[in-house]
TORTI-234579 format. One record per residue (C-alpha): chain; x, y, z; residue in three letters; residue number from 1. Coordinates in nm, 4 decimals, padded with zeros to 6 digits. Each point is the difference from the previous one (the first is absolute). Example, Ala and Ser with C-alpha at 12.3 -4.5 7.8 and 13.67 -1.06 7.14 Angstrom:
<nodes>
+--------+----------+----------+----------+--------+-----+
! chaine !        u !        v !        w ! residu ! num !
+--------+----------+----------+----------+--------+-----+
!      A !  01.2300 ! -00.4500 !  00.7800 !    ALA !   1 !
!      A !  00.1370 !  00.3440 ! -00.0660 !    SER !   2 !
+--------+----------+----------+----------+--------+-----+
</nodes>
This chain:
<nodes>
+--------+----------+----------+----------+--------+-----+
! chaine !        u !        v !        w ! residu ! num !
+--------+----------+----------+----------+--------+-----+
!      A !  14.9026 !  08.3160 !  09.7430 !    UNK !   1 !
!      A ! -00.1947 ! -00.3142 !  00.1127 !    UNK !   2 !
!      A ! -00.4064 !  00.0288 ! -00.0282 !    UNK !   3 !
!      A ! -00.0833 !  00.0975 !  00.3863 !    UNK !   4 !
!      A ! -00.2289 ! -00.3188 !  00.0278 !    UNK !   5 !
!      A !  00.3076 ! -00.1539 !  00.0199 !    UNK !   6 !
!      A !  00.1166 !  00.2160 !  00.3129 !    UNK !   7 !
!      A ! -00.0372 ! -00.2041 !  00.3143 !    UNK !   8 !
!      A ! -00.1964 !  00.0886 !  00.3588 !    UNK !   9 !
!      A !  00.2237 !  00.0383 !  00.2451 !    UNK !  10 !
!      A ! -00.0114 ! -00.2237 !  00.3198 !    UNK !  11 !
!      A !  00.2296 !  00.0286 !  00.3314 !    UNK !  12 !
!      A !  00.0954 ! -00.3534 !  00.0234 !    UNK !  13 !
!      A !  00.1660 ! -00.1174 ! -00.3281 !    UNK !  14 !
!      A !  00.2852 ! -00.2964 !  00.0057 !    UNK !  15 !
!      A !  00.1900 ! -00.1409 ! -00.2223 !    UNK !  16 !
!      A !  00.0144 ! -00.3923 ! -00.0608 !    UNK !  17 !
!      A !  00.2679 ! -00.1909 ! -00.1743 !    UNK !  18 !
!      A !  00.3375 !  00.0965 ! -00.0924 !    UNK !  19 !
!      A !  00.0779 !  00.3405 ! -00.1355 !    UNK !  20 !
!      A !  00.0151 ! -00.1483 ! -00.3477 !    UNK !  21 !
!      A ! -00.2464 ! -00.0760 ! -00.2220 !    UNK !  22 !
!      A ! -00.1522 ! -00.2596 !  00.2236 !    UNK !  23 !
!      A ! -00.1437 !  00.2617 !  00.2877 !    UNK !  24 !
!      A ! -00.3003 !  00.2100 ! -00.0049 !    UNK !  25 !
!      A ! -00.1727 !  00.2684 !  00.2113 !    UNK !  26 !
!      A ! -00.3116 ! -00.1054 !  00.1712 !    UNK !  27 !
!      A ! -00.2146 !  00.1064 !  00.3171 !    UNK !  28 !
!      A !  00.1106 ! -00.1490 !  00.3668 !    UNK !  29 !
!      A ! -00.3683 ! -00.0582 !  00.0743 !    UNK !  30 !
!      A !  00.0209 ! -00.2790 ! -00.2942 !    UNK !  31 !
!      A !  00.2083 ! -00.2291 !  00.2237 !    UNK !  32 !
!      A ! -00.2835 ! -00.1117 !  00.2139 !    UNK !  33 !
!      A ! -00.2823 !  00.0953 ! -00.1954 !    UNK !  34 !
!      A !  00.1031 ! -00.2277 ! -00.3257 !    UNK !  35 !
!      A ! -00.0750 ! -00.3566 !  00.0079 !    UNK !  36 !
!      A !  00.1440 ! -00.1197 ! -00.3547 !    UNK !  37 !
!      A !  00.2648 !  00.1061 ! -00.2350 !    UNK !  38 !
!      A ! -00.0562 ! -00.0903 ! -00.3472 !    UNK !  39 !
!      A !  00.3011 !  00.1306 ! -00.2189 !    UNK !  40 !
!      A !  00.0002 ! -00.0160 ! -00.3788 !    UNK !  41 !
!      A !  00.4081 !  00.0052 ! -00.0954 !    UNK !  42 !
!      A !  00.2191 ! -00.1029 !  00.2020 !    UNK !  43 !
!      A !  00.3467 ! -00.0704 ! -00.1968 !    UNK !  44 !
!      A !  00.2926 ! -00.0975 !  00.2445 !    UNK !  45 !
!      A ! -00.1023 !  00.2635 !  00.2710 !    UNK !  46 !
!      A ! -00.2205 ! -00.0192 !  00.2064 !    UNK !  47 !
!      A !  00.1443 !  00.2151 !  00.3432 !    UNK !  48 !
!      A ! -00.3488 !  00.1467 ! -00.0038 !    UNK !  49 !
!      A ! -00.2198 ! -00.2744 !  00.0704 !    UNK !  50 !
!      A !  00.2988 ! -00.1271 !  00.2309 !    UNK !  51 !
!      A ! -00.0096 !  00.3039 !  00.2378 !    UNK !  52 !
!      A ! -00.3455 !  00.0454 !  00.0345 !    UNK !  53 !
!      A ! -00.0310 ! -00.3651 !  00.0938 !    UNK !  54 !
!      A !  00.2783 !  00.0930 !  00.3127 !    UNK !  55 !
!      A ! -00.2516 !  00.2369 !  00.1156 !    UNK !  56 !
!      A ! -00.3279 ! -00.2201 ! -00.0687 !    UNK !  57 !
!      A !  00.0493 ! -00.3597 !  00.0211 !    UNK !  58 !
!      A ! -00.3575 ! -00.0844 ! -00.0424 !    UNK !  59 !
!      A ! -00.0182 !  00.1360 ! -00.3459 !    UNK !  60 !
!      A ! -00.0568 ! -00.2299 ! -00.2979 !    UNK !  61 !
!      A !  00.2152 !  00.1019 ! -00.2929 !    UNK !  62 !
!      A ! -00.0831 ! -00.1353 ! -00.3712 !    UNK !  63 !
!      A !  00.2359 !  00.0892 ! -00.2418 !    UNK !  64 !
!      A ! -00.0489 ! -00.0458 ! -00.3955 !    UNK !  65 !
!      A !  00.2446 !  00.0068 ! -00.2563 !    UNK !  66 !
!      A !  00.0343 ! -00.2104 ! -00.3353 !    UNK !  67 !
!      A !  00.3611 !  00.0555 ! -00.0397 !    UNK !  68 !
!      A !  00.1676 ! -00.1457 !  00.3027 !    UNK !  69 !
!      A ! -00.0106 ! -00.4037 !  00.0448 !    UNK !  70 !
!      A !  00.2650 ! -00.2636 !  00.0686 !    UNK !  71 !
!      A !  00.0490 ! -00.0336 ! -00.3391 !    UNK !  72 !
!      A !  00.1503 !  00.3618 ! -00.0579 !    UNK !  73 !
!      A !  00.1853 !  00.0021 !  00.3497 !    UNK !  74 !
!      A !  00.1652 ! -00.3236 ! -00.0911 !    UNK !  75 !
!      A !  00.1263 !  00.1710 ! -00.3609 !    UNK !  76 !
!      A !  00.1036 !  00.2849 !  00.1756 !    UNK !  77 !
!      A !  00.1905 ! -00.1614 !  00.2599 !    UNK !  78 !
!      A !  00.1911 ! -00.1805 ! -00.2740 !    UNK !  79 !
!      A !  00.0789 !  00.2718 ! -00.1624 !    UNK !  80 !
!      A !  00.1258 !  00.2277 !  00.2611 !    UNK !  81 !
!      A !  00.1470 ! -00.3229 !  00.1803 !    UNK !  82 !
!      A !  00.2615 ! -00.0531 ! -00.3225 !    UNK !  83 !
!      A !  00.0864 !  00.3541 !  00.0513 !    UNK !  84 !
!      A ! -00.0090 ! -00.0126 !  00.4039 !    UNK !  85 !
!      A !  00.2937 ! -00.2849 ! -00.0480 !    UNK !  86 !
!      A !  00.2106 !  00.1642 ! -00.2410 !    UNK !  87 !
!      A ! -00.0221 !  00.3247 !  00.2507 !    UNK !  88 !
!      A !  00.0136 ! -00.2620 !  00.2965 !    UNK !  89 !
!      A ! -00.3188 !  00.1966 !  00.1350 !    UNK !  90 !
!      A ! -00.3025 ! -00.1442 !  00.1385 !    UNK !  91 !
!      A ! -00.3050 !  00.0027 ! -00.2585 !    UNK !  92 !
!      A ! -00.2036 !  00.2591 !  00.1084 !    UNK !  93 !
!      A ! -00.3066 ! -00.1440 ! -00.1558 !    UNK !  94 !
!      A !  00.0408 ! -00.3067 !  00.2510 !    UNK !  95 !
!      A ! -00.0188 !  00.2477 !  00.3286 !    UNK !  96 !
!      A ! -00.3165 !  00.1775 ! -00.1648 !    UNK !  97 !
!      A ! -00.1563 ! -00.3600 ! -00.0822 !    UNK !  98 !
!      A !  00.0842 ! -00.1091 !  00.3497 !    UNK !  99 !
!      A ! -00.1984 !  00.2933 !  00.1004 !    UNK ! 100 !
!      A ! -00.2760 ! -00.0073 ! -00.1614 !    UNK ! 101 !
!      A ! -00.0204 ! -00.3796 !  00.1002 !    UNK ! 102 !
!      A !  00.0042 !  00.1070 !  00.3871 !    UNK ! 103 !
!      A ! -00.2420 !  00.2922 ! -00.0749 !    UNK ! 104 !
!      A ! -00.3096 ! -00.1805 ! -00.2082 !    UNK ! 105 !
!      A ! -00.0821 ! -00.2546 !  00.2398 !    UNK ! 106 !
!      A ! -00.3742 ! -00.0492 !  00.2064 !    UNK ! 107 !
!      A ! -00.1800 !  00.3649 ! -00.0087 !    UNK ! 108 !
!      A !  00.2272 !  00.1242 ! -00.2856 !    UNK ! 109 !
!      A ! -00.0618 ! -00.1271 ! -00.3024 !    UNK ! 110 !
!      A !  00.1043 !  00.0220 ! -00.3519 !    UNK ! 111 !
!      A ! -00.1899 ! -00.1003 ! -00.3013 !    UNK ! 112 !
!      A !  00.1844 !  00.0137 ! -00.3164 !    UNK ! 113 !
!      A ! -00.3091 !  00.1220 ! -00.1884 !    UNK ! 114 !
!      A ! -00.0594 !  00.3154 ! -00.2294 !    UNK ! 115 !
!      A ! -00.2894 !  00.2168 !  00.0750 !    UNK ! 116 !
!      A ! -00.1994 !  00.1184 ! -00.2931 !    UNK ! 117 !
!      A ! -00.3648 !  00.1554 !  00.0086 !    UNK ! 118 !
!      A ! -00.3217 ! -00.2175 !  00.0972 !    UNK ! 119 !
!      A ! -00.0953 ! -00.0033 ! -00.3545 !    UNK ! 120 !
!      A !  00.3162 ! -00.1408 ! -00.1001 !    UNK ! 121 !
!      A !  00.0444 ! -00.2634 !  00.2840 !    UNK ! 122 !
!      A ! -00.1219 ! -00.2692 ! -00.1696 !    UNK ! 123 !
!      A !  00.1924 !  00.0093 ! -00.3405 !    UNK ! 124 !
!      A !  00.3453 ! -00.0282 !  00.0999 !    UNK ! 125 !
!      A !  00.1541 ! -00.2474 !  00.1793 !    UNK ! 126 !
!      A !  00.1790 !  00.0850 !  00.3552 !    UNK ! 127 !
!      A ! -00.1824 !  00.2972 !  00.0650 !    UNK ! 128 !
!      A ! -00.2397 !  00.1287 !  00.2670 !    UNK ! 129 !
!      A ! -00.1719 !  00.3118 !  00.0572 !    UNK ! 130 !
!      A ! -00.0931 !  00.2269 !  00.2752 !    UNK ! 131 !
!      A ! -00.3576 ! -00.1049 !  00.0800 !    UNK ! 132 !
!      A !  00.0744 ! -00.3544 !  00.0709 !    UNK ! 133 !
!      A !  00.3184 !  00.0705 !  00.2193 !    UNK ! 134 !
!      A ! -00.1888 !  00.2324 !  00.1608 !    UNK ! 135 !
!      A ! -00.3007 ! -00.2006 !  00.0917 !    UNK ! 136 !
!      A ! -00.0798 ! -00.0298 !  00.3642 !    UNK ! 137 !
!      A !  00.2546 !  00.2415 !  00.1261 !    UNK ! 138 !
!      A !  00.0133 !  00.3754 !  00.1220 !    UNK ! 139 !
!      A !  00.2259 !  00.2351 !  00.1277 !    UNK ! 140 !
!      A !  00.2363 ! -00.0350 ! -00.2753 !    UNK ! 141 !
!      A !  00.3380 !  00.1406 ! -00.0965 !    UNK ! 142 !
!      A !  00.0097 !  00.0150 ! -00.3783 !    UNK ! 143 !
!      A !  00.3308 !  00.0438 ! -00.1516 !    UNK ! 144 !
!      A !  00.0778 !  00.0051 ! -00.3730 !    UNK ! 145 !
!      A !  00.3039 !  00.0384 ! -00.1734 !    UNK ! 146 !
!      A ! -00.0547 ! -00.1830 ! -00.3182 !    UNK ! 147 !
!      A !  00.1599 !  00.1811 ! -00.2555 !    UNK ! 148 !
!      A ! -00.2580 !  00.2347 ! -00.2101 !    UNK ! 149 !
!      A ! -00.2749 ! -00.3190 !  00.0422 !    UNK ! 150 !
!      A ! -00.1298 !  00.2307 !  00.2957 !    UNK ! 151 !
!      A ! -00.2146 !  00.1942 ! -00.2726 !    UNK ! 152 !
!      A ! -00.1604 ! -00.3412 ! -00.0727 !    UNK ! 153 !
!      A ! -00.1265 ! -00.0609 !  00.3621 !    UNK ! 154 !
!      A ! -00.1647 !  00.3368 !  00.0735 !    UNK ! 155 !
!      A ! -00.3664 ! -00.1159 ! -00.0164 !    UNK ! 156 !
!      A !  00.0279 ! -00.2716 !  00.1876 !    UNK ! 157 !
!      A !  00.2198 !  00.2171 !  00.2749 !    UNK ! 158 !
!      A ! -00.3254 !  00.1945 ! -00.0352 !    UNK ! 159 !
!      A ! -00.2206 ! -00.2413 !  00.0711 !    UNK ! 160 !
!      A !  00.1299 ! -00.1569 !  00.3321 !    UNK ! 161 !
!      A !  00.1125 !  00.3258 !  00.1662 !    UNK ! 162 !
!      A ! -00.1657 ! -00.0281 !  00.2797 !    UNK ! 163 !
!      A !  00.1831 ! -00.3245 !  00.1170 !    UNK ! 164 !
!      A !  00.2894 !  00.2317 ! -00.0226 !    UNK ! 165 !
!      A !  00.1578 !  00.1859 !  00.2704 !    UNK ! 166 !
!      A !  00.3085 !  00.1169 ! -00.1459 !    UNK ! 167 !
!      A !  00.1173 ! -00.0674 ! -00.4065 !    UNK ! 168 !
!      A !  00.3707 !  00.0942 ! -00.1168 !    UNK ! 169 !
!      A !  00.0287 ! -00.0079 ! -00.3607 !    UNK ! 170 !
!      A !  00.2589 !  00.1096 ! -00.2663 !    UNK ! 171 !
!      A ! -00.0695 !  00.1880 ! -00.2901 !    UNK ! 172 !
!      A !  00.1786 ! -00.0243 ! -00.3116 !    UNK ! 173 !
!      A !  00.0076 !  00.2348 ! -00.2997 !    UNK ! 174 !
!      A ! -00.2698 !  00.2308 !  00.2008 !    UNK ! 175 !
!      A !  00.0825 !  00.2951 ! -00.2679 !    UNK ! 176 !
!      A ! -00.1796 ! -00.2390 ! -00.2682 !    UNK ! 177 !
!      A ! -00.3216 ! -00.1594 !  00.2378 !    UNK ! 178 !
!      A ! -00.0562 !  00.3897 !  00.1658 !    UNK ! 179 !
!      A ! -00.4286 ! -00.0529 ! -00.0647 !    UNK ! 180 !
!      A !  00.0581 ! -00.3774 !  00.1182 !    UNK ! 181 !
!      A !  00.1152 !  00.0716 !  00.2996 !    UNK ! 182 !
!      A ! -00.2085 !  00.2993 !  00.1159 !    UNK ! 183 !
!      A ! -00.2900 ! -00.2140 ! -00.1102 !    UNK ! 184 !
!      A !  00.1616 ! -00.2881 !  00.2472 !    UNK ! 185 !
!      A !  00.0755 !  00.2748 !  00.2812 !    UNK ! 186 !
!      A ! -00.3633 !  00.1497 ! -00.0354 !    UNK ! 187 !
!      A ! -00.1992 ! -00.3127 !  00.0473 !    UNK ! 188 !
!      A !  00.2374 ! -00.1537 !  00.2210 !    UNK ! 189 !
!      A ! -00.2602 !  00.2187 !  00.2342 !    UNK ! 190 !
!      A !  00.0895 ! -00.2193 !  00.3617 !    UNK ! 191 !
!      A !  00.3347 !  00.0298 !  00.0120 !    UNK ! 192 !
!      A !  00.2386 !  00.3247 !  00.0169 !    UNK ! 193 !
!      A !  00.3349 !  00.0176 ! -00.1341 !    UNK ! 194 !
!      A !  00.2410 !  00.0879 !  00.2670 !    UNK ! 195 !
!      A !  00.3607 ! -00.0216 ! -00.1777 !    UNK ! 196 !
!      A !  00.1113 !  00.0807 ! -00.3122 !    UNK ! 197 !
!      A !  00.3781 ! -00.1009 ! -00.1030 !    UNK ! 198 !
!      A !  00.2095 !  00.0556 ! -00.3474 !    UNK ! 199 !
!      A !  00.1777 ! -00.2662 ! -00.1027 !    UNK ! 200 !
!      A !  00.3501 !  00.0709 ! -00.1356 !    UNK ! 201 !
!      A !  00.0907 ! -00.3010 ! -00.2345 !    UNK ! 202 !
!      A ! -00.3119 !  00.1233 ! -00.2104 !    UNK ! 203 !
!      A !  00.0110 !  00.2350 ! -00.2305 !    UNK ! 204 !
!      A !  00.0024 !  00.3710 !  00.0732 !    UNK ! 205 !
!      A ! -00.2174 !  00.2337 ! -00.2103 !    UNK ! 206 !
!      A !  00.0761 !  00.3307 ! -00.1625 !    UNK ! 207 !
!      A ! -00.1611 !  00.1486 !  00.2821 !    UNK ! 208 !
!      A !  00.2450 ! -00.1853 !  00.2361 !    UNK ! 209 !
!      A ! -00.3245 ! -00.1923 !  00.1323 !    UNK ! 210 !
!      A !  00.0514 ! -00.3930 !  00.0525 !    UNK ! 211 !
!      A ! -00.1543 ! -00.2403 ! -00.2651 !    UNK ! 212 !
!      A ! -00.0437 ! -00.2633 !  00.2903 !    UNK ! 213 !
!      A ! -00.1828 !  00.0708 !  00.3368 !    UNK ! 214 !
!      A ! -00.0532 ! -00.2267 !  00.3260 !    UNK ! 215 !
!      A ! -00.3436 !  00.1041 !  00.1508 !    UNK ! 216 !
!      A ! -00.1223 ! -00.1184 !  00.3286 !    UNK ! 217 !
!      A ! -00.3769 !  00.0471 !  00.1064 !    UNK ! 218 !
!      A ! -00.1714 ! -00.0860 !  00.3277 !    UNK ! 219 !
!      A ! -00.3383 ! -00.0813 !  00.0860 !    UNK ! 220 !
!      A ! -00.2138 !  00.3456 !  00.1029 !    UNK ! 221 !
!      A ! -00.0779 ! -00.1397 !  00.3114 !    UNK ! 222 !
!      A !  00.3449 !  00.0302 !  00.0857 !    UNK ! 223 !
!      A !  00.0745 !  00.2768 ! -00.1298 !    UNK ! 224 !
!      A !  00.0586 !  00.3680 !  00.1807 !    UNK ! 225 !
!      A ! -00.3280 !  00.2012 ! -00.0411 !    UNK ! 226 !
!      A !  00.1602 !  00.3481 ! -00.0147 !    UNK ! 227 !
!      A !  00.1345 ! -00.0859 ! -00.3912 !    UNK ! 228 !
!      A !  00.3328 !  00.2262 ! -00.1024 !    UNK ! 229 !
!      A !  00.1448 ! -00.1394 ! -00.2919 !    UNK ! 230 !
!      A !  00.3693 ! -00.0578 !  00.0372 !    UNK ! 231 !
!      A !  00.2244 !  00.2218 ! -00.2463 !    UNK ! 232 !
!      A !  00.3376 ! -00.0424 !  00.1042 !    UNK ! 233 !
!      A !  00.1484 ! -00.3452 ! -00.1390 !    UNK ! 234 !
!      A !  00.1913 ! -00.2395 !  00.0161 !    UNK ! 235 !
!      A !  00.0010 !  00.0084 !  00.4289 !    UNK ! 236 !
!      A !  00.3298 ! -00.0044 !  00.1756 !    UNK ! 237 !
!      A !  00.0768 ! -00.2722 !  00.1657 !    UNK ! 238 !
!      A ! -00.2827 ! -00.2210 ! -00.1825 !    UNK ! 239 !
!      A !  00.0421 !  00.0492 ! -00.3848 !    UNK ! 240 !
!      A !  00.3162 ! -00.1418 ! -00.0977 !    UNK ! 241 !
!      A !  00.0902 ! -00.0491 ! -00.4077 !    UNK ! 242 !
!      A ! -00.0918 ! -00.2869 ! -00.1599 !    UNK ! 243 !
!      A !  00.3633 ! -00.0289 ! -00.1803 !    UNK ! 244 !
!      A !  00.2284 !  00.1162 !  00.2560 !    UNK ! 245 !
!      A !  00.2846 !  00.1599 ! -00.2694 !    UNK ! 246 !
!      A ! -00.2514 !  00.2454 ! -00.0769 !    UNK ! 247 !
!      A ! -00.1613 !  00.2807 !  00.1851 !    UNK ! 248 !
!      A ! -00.3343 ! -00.0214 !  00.0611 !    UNK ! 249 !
!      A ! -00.2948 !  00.1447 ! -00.1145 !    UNK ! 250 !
!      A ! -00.1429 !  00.3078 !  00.1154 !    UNK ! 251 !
!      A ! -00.3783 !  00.0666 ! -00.0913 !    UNK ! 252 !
!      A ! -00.2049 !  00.3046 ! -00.0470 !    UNK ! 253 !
!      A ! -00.4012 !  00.0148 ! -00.1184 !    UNK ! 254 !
!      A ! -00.2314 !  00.2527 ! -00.1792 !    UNK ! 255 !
!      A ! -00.1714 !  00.1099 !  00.2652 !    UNK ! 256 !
!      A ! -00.1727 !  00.2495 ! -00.1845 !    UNK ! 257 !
+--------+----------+----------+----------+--------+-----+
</nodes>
């Protein structure tokens, strides 16, 4: 059974955002307005989350970091999937999704090809930032990681501008081997409340048929319902939809006692 601290408060007004892939999350309809920036650490070739929320909030400003994807690497993988696209007589799918992402990251949407990496490592490696200079001069922030077991790495400095947050989504990977780490993160993370918890299904599944990867979103307090009933029956119908869609997805259960 998953530790209870990471069993989520329940609130009323939960949507989802993004596709029903790996790309959308669960977060709290009073975000929409209340948020001001998104600053996402991942992004891959989907981003249907940051997408969608700007539909409903077109003054948001939406900074996006990730190392991996430039023109560079879109250009090789166009190649490559072109030669096969004409031997199929196909269209290269990596083409549409470039062509999207070229109509997407334009004026308030921005992405910077950098890696983030804790303050105290900022200024040894090249092409990296970290949180406390991205986050300089703003508030009301959506924080959304999905970096690939670096999450661990950026829990202090999570820490340490929390109160510029008013809602964080993060993934968790390997959570059966970092079990202190993250209570310790989830204890001192003391303005914010977590208020989803979801298994992912490509992960992992333990002996106790628990996930080994988690998605957690937290809200600001001030936000947050004051009667606090911690939410036992996951994933939500209707909301929670698997990660990998050949496989069923993950129900959860915590030690309550």
């Amino acid at each position: 059974m998953l530790p209870n601290y990471l069993a989520p408060y329940k609130e009323n007004d939960l949507i989802r955002l993004g596709d029903q892939k790996d790309g959308g999350y669960i977060i709290s309809k009073k975000i929409l307005n209340r948020c001001k920036n998104i600053i996402s650490f991942g992004l891959g070739l989907n981003w249907s989350f940051e997408e969608e929320f700007f539909t409903k909030n077109k003054k948001i400003n939406i900074f996006c970091y990730d190392h991996t994807i430039n023109k560079k690497k879109f250009l090789s993988k166009f190649l490559i999937d072109g030669i096969s696209s004409l031997k199929n007589f196909q269209k290269p799918k990596d083409l549409l999704i470039y062509l999207k992402y070229k109509n997407f990251f334009k004026k308030s949407k921005i992405h910077i090809p950098k890696r983030i990496v804790p303050n105290f490592l900022n200024n040894v490696y090249p092409n990296t930032e970290c949180i406390e200079n991205i986050t300089t001069n703003k508030q009301d922030i959506l924080l959304k990681i999905d970096i690939e077991g670096d999450e661990y790495r950026l829990f202090e400095d999570i820490i340490n501008i929390q109160n510029k947050i008013c809602a964080l989504i993060i993934e968790l990977h390997n959570i059966d081997l970092h079990k202190k780490k993250i209570q310790e993160f989830v204890s001192k993370l003391s303005s914010q409340k977590l208020i989803h918890t979801h298994g992912v299904n490509f992960g992992d599944i333990d002996k106790h048929k628990d996930p080994t990867i988690v998605e957690l979103t937290f809200m600001h307090n001030s936000l947050c319902k004051k009667e606090k009933i911690k939410n036992y029956n996951l994933p939500i119908k209707g909301l929670d939809f698997p990660n990998k869609e050949n496989r069923d997805d993950v129900k959860l259960f915590f030690d309550v006692s």
